[in-house]
TORKEFI-914913 format. One record per residue (C-alpha): residue number from 1; residue in three letters; x, y, z. Coordinates in steps of 0.001 Angstrom, whole numbers. Each point is the difference from the previous one (the first is absolute). Layout:
residues N
(NUM, "ALA", (X, Y, Z))
...
end
This chain:
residues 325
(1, "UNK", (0, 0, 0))
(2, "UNK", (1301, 3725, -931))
(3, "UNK", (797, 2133, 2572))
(4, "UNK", (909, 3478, 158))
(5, "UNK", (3710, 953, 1278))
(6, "UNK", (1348, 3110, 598))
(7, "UNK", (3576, 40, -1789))
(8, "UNK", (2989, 2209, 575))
(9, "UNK", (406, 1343, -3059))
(10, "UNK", (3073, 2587, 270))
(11, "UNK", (1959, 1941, 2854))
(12, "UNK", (1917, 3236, 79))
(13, "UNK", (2039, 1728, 2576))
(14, "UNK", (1839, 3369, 497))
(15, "UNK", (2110, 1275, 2733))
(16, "UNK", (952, 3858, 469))
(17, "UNK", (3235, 750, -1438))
(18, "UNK", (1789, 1219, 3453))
(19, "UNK", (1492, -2267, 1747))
(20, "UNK", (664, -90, 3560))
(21, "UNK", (2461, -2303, 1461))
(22, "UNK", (1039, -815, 3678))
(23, "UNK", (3378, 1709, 220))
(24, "UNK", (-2591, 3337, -1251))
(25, "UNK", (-2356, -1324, 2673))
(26, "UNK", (2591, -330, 2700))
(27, "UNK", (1359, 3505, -592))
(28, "UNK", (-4204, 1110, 1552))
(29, "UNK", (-586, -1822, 2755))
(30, "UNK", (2192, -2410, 2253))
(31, "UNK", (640, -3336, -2147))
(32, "UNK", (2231, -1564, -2265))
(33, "UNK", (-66, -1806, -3324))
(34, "UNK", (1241, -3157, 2517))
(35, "UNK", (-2966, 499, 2293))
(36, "UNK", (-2630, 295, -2579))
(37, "UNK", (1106, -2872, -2319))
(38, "UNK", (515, -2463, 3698))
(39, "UNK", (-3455, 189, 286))
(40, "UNK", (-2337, 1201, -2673))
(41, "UNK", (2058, -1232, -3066))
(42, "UNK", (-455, 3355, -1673))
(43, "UNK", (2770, 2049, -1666))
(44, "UNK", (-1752, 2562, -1417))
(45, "UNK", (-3402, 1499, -979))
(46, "UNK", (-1643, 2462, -2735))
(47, "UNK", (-1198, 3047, 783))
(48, "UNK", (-2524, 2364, -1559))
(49, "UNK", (967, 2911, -1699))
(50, "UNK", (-1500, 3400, 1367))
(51, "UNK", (-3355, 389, -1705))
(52, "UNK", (200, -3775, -817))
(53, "UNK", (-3349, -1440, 1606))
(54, "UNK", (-1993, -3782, 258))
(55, "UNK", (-2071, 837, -3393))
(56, "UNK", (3225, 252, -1960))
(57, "UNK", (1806, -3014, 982))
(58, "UNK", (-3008, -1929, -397))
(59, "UNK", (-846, 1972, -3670))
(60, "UNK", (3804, -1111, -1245))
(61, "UNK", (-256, -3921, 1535))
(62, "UNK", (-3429, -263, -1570))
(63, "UNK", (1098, 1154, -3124))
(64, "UNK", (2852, -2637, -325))
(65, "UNK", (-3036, -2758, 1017))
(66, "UNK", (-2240, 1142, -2733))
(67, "UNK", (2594, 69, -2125))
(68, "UNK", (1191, -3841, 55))
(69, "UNK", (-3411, -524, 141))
(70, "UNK", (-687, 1918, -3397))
(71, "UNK", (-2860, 1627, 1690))
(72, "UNK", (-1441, 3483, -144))
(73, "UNK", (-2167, 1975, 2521))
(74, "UNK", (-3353, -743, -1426))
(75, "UNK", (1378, -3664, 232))
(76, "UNK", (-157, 293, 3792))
(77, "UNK", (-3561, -381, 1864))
(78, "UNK", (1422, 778, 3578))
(79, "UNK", (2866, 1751, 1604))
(80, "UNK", (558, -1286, 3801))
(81, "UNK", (3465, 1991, 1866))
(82, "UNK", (1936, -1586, 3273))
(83, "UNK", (791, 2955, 1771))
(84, "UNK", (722, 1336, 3225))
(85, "UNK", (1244, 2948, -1351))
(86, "UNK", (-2451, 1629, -2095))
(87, "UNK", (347, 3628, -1912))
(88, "UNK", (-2906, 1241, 1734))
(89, "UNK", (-2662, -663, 2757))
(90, "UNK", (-2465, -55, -3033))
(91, "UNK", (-605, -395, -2971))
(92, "UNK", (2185, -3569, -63))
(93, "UNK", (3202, -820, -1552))
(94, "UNK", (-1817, -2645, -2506))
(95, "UNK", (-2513, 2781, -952))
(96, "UNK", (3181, 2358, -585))
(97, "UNK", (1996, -2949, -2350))
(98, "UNK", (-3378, -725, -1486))
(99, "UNK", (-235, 3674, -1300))
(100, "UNK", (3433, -188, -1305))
(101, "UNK", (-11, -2853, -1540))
(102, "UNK", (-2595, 1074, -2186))
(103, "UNK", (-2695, -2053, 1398))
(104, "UNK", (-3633, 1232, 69))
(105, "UNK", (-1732, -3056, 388))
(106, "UNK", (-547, -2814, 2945))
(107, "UNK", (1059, 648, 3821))
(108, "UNK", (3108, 902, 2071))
(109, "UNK", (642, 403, 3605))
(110, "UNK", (2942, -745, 2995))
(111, "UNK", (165, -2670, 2271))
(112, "UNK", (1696, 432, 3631))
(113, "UNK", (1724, -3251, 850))
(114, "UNK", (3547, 1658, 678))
(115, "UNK", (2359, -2615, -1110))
(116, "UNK", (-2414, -2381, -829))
(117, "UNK", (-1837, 1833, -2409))
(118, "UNK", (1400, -940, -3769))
(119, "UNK", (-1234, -3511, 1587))
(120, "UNK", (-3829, 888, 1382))
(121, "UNK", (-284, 1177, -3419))
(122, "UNK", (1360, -2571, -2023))
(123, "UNK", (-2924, -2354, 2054))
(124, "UNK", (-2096, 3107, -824))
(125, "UNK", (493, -155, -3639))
(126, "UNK", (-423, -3695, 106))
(127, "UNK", (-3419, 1, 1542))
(128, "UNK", (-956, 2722, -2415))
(129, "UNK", (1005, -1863, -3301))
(130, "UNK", (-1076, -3314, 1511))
(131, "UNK", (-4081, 1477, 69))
(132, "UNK", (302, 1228, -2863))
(133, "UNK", (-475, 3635, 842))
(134, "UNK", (3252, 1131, -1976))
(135, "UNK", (2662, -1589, -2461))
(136, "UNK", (3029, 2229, 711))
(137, "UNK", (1117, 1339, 2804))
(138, "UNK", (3563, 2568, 882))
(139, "UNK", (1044, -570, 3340))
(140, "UNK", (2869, 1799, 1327))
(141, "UNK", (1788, 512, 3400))
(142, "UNK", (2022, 3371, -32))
(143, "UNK", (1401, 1673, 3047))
(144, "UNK", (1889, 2748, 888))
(145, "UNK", (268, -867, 3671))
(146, "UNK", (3527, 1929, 553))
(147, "UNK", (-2531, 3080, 323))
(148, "UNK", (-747, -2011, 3286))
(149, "UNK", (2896, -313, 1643))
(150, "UNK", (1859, 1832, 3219))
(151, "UNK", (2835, 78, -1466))
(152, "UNK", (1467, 122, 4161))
(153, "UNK", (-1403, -3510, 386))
(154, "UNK", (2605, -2875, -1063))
(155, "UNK", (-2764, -2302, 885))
(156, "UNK", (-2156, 417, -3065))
(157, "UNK", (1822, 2928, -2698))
(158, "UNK", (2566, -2842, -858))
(159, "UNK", (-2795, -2468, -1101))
(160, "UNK", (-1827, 2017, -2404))
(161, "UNK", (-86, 1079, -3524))
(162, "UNK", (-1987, 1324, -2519))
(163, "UNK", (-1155, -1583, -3781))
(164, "UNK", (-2803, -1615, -1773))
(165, "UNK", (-762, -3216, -1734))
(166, "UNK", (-3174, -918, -2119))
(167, "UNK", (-1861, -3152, -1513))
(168, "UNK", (-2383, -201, -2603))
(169, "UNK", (-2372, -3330, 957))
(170, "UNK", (-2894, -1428, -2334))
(171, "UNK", (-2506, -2446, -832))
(172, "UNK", (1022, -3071, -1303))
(173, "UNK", (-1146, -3391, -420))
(174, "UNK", (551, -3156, 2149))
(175, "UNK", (-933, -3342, 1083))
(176, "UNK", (-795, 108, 3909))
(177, "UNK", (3688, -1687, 340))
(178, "UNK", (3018, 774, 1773))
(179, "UNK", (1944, -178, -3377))
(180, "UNK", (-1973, 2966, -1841))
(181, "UNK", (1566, 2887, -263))
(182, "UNK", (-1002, 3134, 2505))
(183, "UNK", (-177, 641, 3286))
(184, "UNK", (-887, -3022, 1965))
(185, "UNK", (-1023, 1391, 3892))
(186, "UNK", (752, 2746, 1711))
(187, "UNK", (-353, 572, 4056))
(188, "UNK", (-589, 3196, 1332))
(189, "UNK", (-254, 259, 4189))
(190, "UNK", (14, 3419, 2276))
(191, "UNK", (408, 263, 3609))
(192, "UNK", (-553, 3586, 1485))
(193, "UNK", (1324, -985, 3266))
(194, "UNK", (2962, 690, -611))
(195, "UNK", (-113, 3452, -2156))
(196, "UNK", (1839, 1828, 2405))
(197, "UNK", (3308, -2144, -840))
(198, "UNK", (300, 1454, -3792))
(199, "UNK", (-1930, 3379, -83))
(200, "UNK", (582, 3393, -1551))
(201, "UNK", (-199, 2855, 2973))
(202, "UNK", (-2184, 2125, -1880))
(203, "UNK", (-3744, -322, -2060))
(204, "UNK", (-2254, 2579, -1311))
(205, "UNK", (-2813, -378, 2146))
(206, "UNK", (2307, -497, 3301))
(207, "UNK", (2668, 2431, 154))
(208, "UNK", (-535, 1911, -3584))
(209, "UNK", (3604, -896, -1297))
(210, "UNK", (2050, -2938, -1659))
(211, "UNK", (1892, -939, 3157))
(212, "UNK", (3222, -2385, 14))
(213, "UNK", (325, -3854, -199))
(214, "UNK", (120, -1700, 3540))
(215, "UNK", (1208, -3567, 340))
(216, "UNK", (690, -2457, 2793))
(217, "UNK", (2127, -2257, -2314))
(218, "UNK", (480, -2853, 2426))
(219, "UNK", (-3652, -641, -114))
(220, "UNK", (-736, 448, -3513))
(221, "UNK", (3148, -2356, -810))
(222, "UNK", (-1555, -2735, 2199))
(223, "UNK", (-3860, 850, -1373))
(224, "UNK", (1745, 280, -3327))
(225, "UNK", (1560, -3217, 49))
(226, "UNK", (-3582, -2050, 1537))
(227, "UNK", (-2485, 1847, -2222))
(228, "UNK", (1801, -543, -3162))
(229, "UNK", (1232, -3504, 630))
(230, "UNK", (-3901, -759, 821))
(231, "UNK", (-1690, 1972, -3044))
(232, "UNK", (2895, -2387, -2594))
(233, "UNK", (-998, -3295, 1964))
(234, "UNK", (-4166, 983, -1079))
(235, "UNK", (1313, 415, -3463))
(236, "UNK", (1910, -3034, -121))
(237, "UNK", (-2772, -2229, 1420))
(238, "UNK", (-2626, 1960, -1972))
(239, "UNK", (1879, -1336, -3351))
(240, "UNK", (1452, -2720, 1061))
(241, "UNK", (3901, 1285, -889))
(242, "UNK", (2801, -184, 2398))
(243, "UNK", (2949, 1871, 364))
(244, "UNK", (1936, -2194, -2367))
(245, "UNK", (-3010, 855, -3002))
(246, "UNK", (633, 3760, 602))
(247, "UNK", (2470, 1310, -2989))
(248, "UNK", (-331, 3888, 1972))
(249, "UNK", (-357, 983, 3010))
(250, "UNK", (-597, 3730, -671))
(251, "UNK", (-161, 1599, 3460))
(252, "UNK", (-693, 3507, 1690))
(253, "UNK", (3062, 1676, 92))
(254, "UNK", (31, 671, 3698))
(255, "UNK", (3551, -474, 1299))
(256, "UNK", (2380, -3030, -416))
(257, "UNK", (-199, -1636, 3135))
(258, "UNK", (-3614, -381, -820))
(259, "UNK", (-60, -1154, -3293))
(260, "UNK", (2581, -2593, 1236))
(261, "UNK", (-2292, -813, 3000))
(262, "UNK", (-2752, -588, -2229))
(263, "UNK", (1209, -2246, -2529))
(264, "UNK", (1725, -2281, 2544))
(265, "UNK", (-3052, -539, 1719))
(266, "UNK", (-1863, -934, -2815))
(267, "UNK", (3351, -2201, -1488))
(268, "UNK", (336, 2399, -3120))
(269, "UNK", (3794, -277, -1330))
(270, "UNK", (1556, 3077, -49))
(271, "UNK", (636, -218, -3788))
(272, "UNK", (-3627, 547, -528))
(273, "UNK", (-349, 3151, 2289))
(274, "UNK", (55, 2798, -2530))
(275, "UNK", (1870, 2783, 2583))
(276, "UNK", (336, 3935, -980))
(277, "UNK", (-302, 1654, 3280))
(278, "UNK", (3496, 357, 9))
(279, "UNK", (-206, 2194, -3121))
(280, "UNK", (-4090, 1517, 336))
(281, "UNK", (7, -68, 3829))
(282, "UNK", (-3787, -463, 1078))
(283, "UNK", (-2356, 1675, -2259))
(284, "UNK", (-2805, -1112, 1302))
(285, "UNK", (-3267, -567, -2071))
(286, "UNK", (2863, 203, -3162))
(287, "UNK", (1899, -2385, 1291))
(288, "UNK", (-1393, -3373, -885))
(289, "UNK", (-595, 1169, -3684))
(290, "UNK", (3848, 1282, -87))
(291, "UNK", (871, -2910, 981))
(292, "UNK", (-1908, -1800, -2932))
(293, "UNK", (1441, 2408, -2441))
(294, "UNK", (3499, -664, 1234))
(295, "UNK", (-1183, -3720, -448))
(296, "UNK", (-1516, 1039, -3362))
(297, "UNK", (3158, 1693, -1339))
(298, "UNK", (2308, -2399, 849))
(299, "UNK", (-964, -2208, -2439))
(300, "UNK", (-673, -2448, 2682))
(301, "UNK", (-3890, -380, -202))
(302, "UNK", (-1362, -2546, -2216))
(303, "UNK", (-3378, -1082, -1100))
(304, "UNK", (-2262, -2175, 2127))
(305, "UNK", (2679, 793, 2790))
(306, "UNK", (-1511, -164, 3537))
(307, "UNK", (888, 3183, 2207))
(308, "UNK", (-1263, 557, 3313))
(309, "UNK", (-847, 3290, 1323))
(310, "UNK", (-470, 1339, 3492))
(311, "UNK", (220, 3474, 2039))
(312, "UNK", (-804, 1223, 3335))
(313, "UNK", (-695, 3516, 1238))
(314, "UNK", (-1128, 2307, 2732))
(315, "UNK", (-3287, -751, 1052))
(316, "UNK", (1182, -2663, 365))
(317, "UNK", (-704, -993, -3495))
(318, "UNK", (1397, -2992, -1817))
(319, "UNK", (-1293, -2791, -2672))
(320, "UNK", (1644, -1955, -3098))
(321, "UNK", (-981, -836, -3285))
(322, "UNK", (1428, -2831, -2247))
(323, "UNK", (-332, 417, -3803))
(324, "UNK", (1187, -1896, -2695))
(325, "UNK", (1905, 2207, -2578))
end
């Protein structure tokens, strides 16, 4: 029986072209390139340029997607953005990269995840092409969270970067099998317990300004670790693929000892991780699609591939999605 599946068709990414690295960072705030690489695994991170906001790094990525895709605007039914950091309290970032795009027709609008959010609406996108209500969907994280930081703090300015990534998804035919193409299951969970551990000091309605990034990073790392771990273990018995089926593991860029965390727990080998949070740092809601660019331009990614997602955020927020390529 034929079954609808929502297919990646295409991803872009784009970083700003500054780059900041940790002997820049170290010369700021009390740290060194040693410190920072010890125990985040980053060496440097993008940063964007002055006048250089969300809408424009998520305009550029989405124009590289469209373009492997060989897709115009009027192609595109939907435009869904990951972002924490959006240009403006309203009108959202999607409606913004809608306009120029040159797209006049269908729907756009944000979604607040924080670093989950390329993921929420990937499983978005899915449920939307898998009813029926549209064909072709953009869906883009794009952050420039660097506008964020306390630049003081040497807890949080060294994890963070800014940069966008983008993925042009639509409908395509299956079988109701694990071998068709598409994305396969995807497992979003929330717990607002614990939204004081990962927050952002400021909010429009609270304290009428953009505030700073505040982290406890002990217990996000052990949250991190759990949640994640948990969220890949529903996949895997969802489809009925181990570790050893998995040809990516395409994670949330969050810091090293995570990502290493992670993929022992769930017996991933290390040649599988795709890794560039020592080059992007953690962009957030762009950094799982980054990461599938990098993957993408490599040359690595093949055809019918299997590559696992996941991402966790403040909120908590966290989920994964497994796809076939």
């Amino acid at each position: 029986m034929a079954v609808t599946r929502t297919i990646i068709k295409s991803v872009g990414g784009y970083l700003p072209e500054r780059i900041m690295t940790n002997d820049e960072l170290a010369t700021m705030v009390d740290t060194s390139d040693e410190w920072i690489t010890e125990r985040t695994g980053i060496k440097q991170r993008h940063i964007a340029a002055e006048g250089e906001f969300s809408s424009h790094l998520a305009i550029a990525a989405a124009k590289i997607a469209m373009q492997r895709a060989q897709v115009e605007a009027n192609d595109i039914d939907l435009v869904i953005v990951g972002t924490t950091t959006p240009d403006l309290t309203f009108p959202s970032t999607a409606c913004i990269v809608q306009a120029e795009l040159g797209m006049t027709h269908g729907a756009a609008f944000d979604l607040q995840a924080a670093c989950s959010g390329f993921l929420y609406g990937l499983a978005i996108a899915d449920s939307f092409i898998v009813s029926g209500a549209y064909k072709r969907i953009l869906v883009i994280g794009a952050e420039t969270l660097t506008r964020l930081m306390d630049f003081k703090d040497r807890n949080t300015c060294i994890l963070f970067g800014d940069g966008a990534g983008a993925a042009i998804v639509e409908a395509g035919e299956g079988r109701g099998e694990m071998s068709d193409r598409g994305i396969l299951s995807s497992h979003l969970r929330s717990d607002g317990r614990y939204r004081g551990l990962l927050t952002a000091t400021g909010g429009a309605s609270s304290t009428q300004s953009i505030g700073n990034i505040h982290m406890d990073g002990r217990e996000v790392f052990k949250h991190g670790v759990t949640n994640i771990s948990e969220a890949i273990f529903e996949a895997m018995n969802a489809t009925g693929f181990g570790a050893d089926d998995i040809d990516w593991f395409v994670p949330h860029q969050a810091n090293g000892r995570i990502l290493e965390g992670v993929a022992r727990k769930v017996g991933m080998a290390r040649d599988k991780v795709v890794v560039t949070v020592d080059k992007h740092a953690n962009t957030s809601a762009a950094s799982v699609p980054l990461a599938l660019n990098h993957l993408f331009e490599s040359g690595k990614l093949e055809r019918d591939q299997l590559v696992l997602f996941e991402a966790m955020g403040g909120g908590f927020t966290w989920g994964s999605v497994l796809a076939r390529w």
